[in-house]
C-alpha positions as CSV (number, residue, x, y, z in Angstrom):
1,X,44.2,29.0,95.7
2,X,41.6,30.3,92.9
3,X,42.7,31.7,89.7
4,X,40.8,34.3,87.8
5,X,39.1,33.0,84.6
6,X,37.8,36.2,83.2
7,X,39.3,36.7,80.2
8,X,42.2,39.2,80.0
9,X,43.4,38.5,83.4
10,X,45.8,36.9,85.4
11,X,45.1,36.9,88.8
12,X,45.3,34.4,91.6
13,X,43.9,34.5,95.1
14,X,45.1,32.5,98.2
15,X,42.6,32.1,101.6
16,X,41.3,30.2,104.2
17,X,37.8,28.8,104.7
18,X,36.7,25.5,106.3
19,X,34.2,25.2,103.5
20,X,35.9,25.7,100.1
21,X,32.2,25.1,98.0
22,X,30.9,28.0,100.0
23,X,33.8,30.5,99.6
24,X,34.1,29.7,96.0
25,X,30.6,30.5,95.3
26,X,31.2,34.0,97.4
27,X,34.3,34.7,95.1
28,X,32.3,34.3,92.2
29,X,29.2,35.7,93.3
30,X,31.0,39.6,94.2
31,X,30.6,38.6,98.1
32,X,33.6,37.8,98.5
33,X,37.3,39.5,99.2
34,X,37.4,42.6,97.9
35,X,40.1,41.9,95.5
36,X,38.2,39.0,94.3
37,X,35.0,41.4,93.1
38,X,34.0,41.5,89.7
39,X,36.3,38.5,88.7
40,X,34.9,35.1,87.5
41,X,37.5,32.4,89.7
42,X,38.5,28.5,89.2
43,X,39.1,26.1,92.4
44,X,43.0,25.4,91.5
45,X,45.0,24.1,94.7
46,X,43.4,23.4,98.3
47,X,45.4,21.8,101.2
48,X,43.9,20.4,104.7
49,X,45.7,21.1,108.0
50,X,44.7,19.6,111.8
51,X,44.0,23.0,112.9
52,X,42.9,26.6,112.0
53,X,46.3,27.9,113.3
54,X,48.2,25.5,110.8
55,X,45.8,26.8,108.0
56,X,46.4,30.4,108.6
57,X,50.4,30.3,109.0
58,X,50.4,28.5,105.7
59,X,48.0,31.0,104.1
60,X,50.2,33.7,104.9
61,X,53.1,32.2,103.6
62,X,51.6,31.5,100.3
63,X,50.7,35.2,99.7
64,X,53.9,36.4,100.2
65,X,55.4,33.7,98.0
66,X,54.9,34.3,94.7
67,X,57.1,31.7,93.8
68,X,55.6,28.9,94.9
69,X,52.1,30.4,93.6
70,X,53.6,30.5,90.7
71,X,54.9,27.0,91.0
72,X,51.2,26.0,91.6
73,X,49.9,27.2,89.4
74,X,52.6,25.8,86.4
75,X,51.3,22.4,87.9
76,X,47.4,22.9,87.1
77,X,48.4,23.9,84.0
78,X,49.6,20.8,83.4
């Protein structure tokens, strides 16, 4: 999970990648999801799983949950 650091915001993103340097740098380059585009974004919560499957079910369950984003993100803000 990234969270936007541009000033004035407060946005969060949630993906998959197997290379989380790389996707950052995308992000925060403009190359990367289109909601992510024109946003400056912080590395805040990553989480390894055996398989791509794995990864994805949990990615999908984390954008619909805005709880436990939000949850998340309350913790790096600690």
């Amino acid at each position: 999970m990234i969270k936007s650091i541009t000033p004035g915001t407060n946005k969060t993103y949630v993906g998959y990648t197997n290379n989380v340097k790389l996707r950052l740098e995308k992000h925060n380059s403009n190359k990367g999801a289109k909601s992510t585009k024109g946003y400056k974004w912080l590395l805040i919560y990553t989480k390894k799983f055996k398989s791509k499957n794995e990864a994805m079910s949990f990615e999908y369950k984390l954008k619909k949950n805005r709880y436990e984003r939000k949850i998340i993100l309350e913790e790096y803000i600690k």
